[in-house]
C-alpha positions in Angstrom: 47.5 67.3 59.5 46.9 65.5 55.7 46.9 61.6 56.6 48.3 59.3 53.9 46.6 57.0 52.0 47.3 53.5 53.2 46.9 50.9 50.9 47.4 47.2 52.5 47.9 43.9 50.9 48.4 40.3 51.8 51.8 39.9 51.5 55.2 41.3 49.7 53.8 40.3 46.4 51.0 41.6 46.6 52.5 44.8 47.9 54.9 44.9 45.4 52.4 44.7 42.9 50.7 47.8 44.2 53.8 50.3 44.1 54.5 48.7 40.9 50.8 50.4 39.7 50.8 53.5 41.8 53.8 54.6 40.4 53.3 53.3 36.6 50.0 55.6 36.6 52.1 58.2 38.4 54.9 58.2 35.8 52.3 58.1 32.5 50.2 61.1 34.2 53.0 63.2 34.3 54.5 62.6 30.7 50.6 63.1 29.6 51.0 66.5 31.8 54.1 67.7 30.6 55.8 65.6 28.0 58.3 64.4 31.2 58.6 62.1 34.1 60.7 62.7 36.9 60.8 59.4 39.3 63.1 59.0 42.1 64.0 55.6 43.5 65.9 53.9 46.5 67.8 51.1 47.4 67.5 48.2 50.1 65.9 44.9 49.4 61.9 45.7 49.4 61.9 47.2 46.2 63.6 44.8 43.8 60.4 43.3 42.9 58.8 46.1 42.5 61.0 47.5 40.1 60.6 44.3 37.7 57.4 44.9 37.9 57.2 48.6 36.6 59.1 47.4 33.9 56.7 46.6 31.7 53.5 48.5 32.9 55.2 51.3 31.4 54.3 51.9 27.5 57.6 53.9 26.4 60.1 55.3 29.0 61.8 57.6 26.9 60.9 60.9 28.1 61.3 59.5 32.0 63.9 60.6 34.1 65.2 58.1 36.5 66.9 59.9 39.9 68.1 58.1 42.9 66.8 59.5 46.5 70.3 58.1 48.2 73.2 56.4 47.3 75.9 54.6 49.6 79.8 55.9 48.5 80.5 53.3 46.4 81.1 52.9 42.4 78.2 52.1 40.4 79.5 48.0 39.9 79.9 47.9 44.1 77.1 45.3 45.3 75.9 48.1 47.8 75.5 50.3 45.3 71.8 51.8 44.6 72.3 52.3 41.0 73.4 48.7 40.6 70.5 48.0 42.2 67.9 49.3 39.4 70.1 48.6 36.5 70.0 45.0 37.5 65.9 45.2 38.4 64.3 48.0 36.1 64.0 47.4 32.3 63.4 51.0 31.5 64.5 51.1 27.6 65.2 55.3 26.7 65.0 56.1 30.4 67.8 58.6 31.1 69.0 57.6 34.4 70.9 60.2 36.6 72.8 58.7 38.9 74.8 60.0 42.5 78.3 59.7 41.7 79.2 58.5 45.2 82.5 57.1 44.1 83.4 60.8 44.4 82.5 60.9 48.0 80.0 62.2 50.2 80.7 66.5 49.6 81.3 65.9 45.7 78.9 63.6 44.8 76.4 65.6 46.8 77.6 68.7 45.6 77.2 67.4 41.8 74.2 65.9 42.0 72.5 69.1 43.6 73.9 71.0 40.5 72.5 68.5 38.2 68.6 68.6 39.9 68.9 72.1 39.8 65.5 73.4 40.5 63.3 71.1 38.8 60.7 69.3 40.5 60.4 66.0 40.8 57.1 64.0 40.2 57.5 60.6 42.3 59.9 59.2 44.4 59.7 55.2 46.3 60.9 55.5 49.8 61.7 52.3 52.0 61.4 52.3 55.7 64.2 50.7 58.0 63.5 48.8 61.3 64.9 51.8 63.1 62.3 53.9 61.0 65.2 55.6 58.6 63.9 56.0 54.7 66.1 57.6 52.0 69.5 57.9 54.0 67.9 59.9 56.8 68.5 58.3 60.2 67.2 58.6 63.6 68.4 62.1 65.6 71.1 62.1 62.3 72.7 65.9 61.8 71.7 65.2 57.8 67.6 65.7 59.2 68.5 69.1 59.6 70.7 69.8 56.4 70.5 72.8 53.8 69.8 72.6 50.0 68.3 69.8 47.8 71.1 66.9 48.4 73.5 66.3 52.0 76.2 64.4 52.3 76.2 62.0 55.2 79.1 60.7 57.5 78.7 58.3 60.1 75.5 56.2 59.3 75.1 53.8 61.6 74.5 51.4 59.6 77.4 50.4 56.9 78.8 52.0 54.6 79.1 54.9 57.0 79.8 57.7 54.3 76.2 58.4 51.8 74.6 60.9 49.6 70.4 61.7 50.3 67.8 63.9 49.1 66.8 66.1 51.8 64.2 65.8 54.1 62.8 69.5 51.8 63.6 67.6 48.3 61.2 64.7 49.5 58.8 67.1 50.7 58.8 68.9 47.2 58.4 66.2 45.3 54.5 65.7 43.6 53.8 62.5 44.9 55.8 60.0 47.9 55.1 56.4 47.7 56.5 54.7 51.0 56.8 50.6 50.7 57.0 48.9 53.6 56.6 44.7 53.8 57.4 42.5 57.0 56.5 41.9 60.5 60.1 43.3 61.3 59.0 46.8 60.1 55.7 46.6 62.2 57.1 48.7 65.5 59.1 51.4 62.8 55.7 51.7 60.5 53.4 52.3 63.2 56.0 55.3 64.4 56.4 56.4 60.6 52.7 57.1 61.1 52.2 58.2 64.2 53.5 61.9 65.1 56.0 63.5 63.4 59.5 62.8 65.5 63.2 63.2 64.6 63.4 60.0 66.1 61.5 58.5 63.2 62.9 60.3 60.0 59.8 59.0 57.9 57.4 60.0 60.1 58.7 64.1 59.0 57.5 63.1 55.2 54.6 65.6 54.0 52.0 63.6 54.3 50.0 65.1 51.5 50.3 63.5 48.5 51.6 60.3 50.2 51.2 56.8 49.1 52.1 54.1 51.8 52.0 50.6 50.4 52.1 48.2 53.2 51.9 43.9 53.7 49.6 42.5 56.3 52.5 41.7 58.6 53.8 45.0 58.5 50.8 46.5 59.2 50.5 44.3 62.6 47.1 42.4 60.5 
């Protein structure tokens, strides 16, 4: 089995910093490639910074396409919401931005946003990892693991809000390159599972581990 690159820095900042990069060279070799940039982003607290930080390492973002890799049931102005999230981090000026409607609930936002990805592939994505070792909106022994097509809804997260939209665990797979931050001691036990044998008990331990990225602090990484 592929292992992922592990790239480890001194702290969140640092870290940060790092994703920031990977994924600004990611998103310029892909409009070089193909005139396009597909980049798929999450939620959660770790990657606020680096979102500011992309920002600007990017030279023009017209021509990128921002997606969303989950999204909690919620309007787009609701402070959970993921898409509040990157409006409020990322300064991507001409960056179309394709948000999960999840104001429409779990089946019709999921259903919608499936239509609108259609079948095109998808160049980057940043994944976060939870303490229990959930990224996207994939959680431990959860029925959506499992789940058909490109985008699942998801009832009964256990962890609120309860009703969510995610990317399949196949979507992630399929996408070019996976960048997976992780910063804090509290993450240690869930990161060393993430990498250690595939389990449903650790949804990002399942990620294709070709073409993956894993951006870690020293205190996640146990150092």
């Amino acid at each position: 089995m592929p292992s992922p690159v592990v790239h480890c820095e001194a702290g969140p900042e640092a870290a940060a910093e790092r994703a920031a990069g990977l994924l600004a060279e990611m998103i310029e070799e892909a409009l070089a490639q193909r005139g396009a940039a597909h980049l798929v982003l999450s939620g959660g607290t770790t990657p606020e910074r680096a979102y500011a930080l992309l920002g600007p390492l990017v030279a023009d973002w017209r021509g990128v396409h921002v997606w969303f890799a989950d999204e909690r049931c919620v309007g787009p102005d609701d402070p959970a919401s993921n898409a509040r999230l990157v409006r409020e981090t990322l300064v991507a000026p001409g960056a179309s931005v394709h948000r999960i409607e999840g104001e429409r609930g779990a089946e019709a936002a999921a259903a919608a946003y499936a239509r609108l990805l259609g079948e095109r592939v998808l160049d980057v994505v940043l994944l976060g990892l939870g303490p229990d070792g959930h990224t996207a909106s994939l959680f431990p022994g959860h029925p959506a693991l499992e789940a058909d097509g490109r985008v699942a809804p998801v009832h009964d997260a256990p962890k609120p809000p309860p009703d969510r939209v995610t990317l399949t665990r196949a979507t992630l797979d399929g996408v070019r390159r996976r960048v997976l931050l992780v910063t804090g001691a509290e993450k240690a036990q869930a990161l060393a599972a993430a990498l250690g044998p595939p389990t449903p008990a650790t949804p990002a331990s399942l990620l294709r581990r070709e073409g993956l990225d894993v951006v870690v602090d020293a205190p996640a990484l146990g150092a």
